[in-house]
N, C-alpha and C positions, 0 to 999 in steps of 0.2 A: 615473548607471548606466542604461544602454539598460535594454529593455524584457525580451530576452532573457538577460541578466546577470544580472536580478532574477528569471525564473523559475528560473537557472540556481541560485541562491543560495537560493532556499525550499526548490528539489529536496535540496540540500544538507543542510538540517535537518532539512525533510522523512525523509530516508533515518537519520539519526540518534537521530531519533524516535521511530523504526518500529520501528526494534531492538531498544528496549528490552521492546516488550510480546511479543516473543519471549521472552526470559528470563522474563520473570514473568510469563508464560501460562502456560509450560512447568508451572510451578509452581501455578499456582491452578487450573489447564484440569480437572483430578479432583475438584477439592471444590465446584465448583457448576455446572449446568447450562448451553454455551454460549448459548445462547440468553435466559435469564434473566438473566447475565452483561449481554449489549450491550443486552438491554431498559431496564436501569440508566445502560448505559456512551449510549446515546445519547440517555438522559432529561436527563442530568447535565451531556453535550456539547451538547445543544440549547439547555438554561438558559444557558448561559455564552457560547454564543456570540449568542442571542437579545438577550441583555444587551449586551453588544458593539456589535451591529447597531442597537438601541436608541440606543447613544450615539456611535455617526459617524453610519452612512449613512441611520441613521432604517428603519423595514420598510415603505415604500408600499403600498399597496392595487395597484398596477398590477404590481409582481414577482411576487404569486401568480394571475397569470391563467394558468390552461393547469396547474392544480395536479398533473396527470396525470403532469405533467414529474418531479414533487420525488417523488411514489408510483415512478414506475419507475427513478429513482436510488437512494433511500432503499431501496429494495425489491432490486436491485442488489448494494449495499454493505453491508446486513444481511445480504446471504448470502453475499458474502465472510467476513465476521467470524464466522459462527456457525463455518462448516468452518473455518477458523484455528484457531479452541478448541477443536473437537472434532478435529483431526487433533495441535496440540498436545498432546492426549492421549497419545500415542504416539510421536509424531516427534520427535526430538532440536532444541534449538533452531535447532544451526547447520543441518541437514536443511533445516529446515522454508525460513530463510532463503535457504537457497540455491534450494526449491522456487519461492519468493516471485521471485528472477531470473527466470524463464521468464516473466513475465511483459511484458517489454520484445517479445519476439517477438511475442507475441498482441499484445500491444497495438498494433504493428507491423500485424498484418492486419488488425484489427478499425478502424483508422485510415486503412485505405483503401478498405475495405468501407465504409465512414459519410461518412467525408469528403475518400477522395479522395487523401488523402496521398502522399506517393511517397517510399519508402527509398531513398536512395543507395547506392550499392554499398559505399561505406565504410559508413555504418548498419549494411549488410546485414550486412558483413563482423565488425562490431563486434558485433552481437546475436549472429552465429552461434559465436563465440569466450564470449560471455560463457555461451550458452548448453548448451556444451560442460563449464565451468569449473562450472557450477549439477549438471550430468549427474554430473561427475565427485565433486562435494559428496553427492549425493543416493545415490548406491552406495557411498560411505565410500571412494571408492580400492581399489573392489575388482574388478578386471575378471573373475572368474568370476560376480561378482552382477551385472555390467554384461550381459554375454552370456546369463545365465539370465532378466535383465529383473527383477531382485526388488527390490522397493519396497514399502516398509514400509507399513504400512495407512495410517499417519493421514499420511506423504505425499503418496497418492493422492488422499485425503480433502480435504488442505489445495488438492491442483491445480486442483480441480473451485470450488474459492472462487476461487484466483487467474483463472480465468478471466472468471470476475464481476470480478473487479479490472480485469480488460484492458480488457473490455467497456465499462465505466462509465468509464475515461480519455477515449473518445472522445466519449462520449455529451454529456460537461459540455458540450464546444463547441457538437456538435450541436443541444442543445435550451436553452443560455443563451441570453437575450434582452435580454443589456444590463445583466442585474440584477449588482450588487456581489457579488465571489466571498463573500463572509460574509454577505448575504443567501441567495444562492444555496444555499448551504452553509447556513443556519438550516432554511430549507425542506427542504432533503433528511434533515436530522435529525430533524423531526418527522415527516415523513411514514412513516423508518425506522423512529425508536420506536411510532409507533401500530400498521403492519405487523407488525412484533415482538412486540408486547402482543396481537393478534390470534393471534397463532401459537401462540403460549408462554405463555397466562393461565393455563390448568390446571398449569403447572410453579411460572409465577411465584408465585400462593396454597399450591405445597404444599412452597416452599420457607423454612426455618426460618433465617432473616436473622438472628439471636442470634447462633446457634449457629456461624455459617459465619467461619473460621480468619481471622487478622488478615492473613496475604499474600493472599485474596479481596478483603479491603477494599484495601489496598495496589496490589494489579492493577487494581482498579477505578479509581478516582482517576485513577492513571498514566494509560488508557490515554482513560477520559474526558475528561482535561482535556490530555496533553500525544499521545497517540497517537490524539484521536480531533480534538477541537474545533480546536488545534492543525494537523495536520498537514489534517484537509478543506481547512482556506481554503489552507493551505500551496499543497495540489495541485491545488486550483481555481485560485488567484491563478499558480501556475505553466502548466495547461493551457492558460489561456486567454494564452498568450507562448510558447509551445513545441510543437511536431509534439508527438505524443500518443508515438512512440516514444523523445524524447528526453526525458522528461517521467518516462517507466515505465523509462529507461537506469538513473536512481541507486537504482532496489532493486539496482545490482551493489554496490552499499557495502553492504548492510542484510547479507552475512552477514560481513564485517571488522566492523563494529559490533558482531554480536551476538557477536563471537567475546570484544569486549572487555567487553563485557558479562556474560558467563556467565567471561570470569577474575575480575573485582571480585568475582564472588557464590562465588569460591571451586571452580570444577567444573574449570578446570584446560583442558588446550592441547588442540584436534583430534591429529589424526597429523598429522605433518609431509606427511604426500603427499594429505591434503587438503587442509592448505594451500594447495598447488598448484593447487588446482580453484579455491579464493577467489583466489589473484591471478592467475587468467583472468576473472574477474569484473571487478576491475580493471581491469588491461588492456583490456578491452573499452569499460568507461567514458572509458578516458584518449584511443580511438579518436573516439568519439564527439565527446568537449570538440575533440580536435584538428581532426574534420570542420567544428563551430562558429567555430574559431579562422581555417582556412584560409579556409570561405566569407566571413569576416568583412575579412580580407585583401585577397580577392580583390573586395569589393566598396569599399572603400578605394581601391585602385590603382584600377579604373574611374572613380572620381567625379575622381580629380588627372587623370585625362587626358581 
């Protein structure tokens, strides 16, 4: 398996992953604090994958030079997550998912602003489709709310994270220096827990840890161990083998996951007409793989002639 197969393949899991702490953010996002929340969720991710990096790639003294690097990631990606939980408050899962799309465009810019990158028109054309089909998710299918512009609060809320999300796809390339994505990724998780515990010590001391409901432990775990520790190396070990736009492409799966997501937990089907909005999400993805498929082709026939 080529190099891009394989980041193609984490993005894969990656996006499946992602989905579920959709659904059970929704659910725990009211009974504790987001930011006390990921001060836990990246103490837990840190340990586990510390532990990891411990037993392959070993942690060098020479990966944490430049620790500035793992603060303005960590610092980044902690404020992704906090707005996630705090606009999950409000926002419908598959909402939120679909707001979580819009991020392949920024990421898109912010990937040639950093480094350069260049969208193909196919890309272009594939973000602008996918970014339509997220539009259309995000107003329920309702074109009098589309024209009026009305957007739910913790939508808005959740957009202003995803741009931090966009941000920090490009950044990994830019400021890696060779270190193993599960090192890389250790360092950004400590640097975000410590960040976070600076922010949020007066919430985290006056929160009553007993007391707090059995889907807050449940969400926690999940998104510690499988949406947090999990999917970083995922998106590092993908970034560093993928433009940064095709990298942020498969959030177009994360609201068809969360949709299958929130039927297991029993909450039942969108409207059929915004169904419609998720499979231009698709769509937009399946553009993208074929832009992958053709360049690949086309680099095939040159080398037999």
């Amino acid at each position: 398996m080529n190099p891009a197969a394989q980041g193609h393949l984490a993005m894969l899991t990656f996006s499946a992953l992602v989905a579920g702490s959709f659904s059970l953010g929704a659910q725990a996002a009211n009974a504790i604090d987001p930011a006390v929340l990921n001060v836990a969720r990246f103490m837990i991710a840190a340990g586990v994958i510390g532990a990891v990096a411990g037993a392959t790639t070993g942690l060098p003294r020479s990966a944490f030079r430049a620790p500035w690097r793992y603060a303005l990631l960590g610092g980044t990606f902690a404020v992704y997550f906090v707005l996630m939980f705090e606009g999950l408050k409000t926002a419908p899962p598959v909402s939120a998912a679909a707001v979580f799309t819009l991020t392949p465009v920024m990421a898109a810019g912010f990937g040639w602003l950093l480094l350069r990158q260049i969208t193909t028109p196919r890309m272009a054309l594939a973000l602008s489709i996918g970014a339509a089909g997220a539009l259309w998710v995000i107003f329920r299918a309702d074109l009098a709310a589309l024209r009026a512009f009305e957007i739910g609060r913790g939508e808005v809320i959740y957009f202003f994270g995803c741009v931090a999300h966009a941000v920090y796809t490009p950044m990994v390339r830019k400021l890696n220096r060779g270190e193993p994505a599960v090192v890389f990724t250790f360092g950004m998780l400590v640097a975000g827990a410590l960040l976070l515990t600076l922010y949020a010590w007066s919430d985290i001391v006056a929160t009553d840890w007993a007391a707090l409901p059995a889907i807050v432990w449940v969400t926690l775990l999940y998104i510690a161990l499988f949406a947090s520790a999990a999917t970083f190396v995922l998106l590092q070990f993908a970034t560093l083998r993928l433009p940064s736009a095709k990298v942020m492409a498969y959030t177009y799966l994360t609201p068809s996951w969360v949709i299958l997501w929130e039927i297991a937990f029993g909450n039942g089907v969108p409207h059929p007409l915004v169904l419609g909005g998720v499979a231009l999400t698709v769509v937009a993805l399946a553009l993208l793989l074929r832009d992958d498929s053709a360049r690949a082709a086309e680099q095939k026939l040159g080398k037999a002639r």
